[in-house]
C-alpha positions in Angstrom: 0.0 0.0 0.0 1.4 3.4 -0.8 0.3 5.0 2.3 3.2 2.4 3.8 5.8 3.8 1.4 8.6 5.8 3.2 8.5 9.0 0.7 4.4 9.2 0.6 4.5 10.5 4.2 7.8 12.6 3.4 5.3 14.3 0.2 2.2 14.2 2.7 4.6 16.5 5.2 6.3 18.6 2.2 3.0 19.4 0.7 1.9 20.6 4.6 4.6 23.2 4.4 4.8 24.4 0.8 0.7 24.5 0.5 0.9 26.3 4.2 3.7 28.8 3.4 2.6 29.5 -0.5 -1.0 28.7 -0.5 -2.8 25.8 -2.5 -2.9 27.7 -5.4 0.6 28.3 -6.0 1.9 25.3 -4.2 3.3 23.4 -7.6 3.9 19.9 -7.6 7.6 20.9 -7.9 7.8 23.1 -5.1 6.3 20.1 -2.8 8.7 17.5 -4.8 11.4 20.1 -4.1 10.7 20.3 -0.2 10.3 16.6 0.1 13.8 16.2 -1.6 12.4 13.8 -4.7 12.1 14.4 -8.1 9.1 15.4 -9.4 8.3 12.5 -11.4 8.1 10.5 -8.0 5.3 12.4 -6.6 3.4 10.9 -9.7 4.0 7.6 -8.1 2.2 8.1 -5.1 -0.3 10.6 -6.3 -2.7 11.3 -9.4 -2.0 15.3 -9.2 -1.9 18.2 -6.4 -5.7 17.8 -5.9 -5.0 14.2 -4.7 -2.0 15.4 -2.8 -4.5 17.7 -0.4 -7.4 14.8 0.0 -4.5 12.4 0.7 -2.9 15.2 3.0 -6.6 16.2 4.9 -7.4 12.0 5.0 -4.3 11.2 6.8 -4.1 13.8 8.5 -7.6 13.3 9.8 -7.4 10.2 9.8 -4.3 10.6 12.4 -6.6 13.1 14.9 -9.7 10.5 15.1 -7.2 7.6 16.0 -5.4 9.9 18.9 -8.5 11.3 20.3 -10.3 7.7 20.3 -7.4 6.2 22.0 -7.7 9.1 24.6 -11.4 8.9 25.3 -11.2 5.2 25.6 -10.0 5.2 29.4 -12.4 8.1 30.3 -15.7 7.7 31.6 -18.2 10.6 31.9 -19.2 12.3 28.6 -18.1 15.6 29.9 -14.3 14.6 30.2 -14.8 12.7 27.1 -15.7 16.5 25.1 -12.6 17.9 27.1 -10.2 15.6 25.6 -11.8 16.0 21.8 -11.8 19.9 22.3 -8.2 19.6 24.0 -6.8 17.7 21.9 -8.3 18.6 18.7 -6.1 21.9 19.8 -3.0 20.8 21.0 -2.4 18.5 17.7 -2.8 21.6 15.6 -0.9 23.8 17.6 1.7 21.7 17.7 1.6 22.0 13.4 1.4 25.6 12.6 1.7 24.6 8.7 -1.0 21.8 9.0 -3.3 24.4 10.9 -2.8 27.0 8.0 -4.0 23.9 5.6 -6.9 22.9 7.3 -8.3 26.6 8.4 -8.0 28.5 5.3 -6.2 26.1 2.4 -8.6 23.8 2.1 -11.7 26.2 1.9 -11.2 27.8 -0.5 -11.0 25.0 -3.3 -13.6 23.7 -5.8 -16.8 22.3 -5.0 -15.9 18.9 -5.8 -12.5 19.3 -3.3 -15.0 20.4 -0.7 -17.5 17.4 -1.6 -14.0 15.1 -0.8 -13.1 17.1 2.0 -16.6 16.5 3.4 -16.5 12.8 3.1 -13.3 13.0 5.4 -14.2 15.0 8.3 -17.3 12.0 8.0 -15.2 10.0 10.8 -14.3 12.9 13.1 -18.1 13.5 13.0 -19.5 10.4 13.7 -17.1 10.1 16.7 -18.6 13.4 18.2 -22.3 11.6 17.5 -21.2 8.8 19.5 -20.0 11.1 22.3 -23.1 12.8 22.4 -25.4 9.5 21.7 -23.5 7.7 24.6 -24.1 10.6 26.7 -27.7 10.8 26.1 -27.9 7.1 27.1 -26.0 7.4 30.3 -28.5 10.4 31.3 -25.5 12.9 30.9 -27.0 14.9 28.6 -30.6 15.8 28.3 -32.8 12.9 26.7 -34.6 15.3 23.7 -30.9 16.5 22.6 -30.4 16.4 19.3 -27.1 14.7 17.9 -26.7 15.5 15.0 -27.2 19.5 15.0 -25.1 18.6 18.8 -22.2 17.5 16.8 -22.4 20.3 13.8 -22.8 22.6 17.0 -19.7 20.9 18.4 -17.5 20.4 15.3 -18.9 24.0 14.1 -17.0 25.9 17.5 -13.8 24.3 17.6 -13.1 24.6 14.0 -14.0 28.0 14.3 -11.9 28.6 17.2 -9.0 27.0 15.2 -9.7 29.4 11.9 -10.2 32.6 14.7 -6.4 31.4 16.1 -5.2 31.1 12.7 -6.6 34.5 11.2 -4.4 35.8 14.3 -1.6 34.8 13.3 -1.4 32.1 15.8 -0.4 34.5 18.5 -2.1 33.3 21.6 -2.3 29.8 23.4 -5.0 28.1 21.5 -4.8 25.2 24.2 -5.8 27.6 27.0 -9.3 28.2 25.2 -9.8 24.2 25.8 -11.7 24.6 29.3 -14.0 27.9 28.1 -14.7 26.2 24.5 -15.4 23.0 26.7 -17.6 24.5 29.3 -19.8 26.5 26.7 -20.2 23.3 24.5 -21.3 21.1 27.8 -24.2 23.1 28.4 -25.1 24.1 25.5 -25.6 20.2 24.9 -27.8 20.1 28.6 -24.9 18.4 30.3 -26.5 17.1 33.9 -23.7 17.9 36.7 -21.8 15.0 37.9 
């Protein structure tokens, strides 16, 4: 599999930085083969062009933050801690990549409608493991029986991305981290969270 391949995740990386610092538009296939340290030719071999490059990029990438934050919640027991550590670590992972937060904020955005149908089917995983936050927590009798999940989880996804893109627009200058327990606390009872 070519995800497997040593230089796909060297491209994957490359194409973080070159589309971050340049912006998508004028992020050539040679720049990213330059910043990887391949020839251009072997970009080709992993991917169909530089559309593919930024689905591959967002998917792994993604795929990457639903993996950590599952692993995370998996030893924590109340619903409420389980939102901290998505909204916590959702923000750690992309403050720790400046370049990647660039990408995902404002790079991928602005692209065609059929990018943004792809980029769509992606965040599909990170969504469905908010709606099984939220669904467990209605079960447990943590959250109020009558909540809605699915506008819970656009509510949800909806305030952290936007609290990424606000960080992001402002030129990263703050703590985005130290937001975690305010973004946490207004998302917990806007959901009816039931105190422990």
């Amino acid at each position: 599999m070519k995800k497997n391949r040593p230089k796909y995740k060297q491209i994957i990386d490359a194409a973080v930085i070159v589309i971050a610092e340049h912006g998508y538009h004028q992020a050539q296939v040679s720049k990213i083969a330059k910043q990887a340290g391949v020839a251009d030719g072997t970009i080709y071999l992993y991917f169909k062009n530089k559309e593919d490059i930024l689905i591959s990029l967002f998917q792994d990438k993604m795929g990457y933050f639903v993996e950590k934050i599952e692993e995370e919640i998996k030893n924590v027991s109340t619903t409420s801690q389980k939102l901290y550590v998505l909204v916590e670590k959702h923000f750690s992972m992309l403050s720790a990549d400046p370049h990647l937060a660039i990408v995902t904020q404002l790079e991928i955005r602005q692209s065609n409608k059929e990018l943004r149908h792809k980029i769509n089917e992606v965040l599909k995983g990170y969504l469905k493991l908010v709606e099984q936050i939220l669904k467990d927590g209605i079960e447990k009798n943590e959250l109020r029986a009558d909540l809605n999940y699915r506008l819970g989880r656009q509510m949800i996804f909806g305030t952290i991305d936007e609290s990424v893109t606000t960080w992001v627009m402002n030129d990263q200058k703050y703590n985005l981290v130290d937001l975690a327990p305010e973004v946490h606390k207004l998302l917990v009872h806007g959901c009816g969270h039931k105190p422990e």
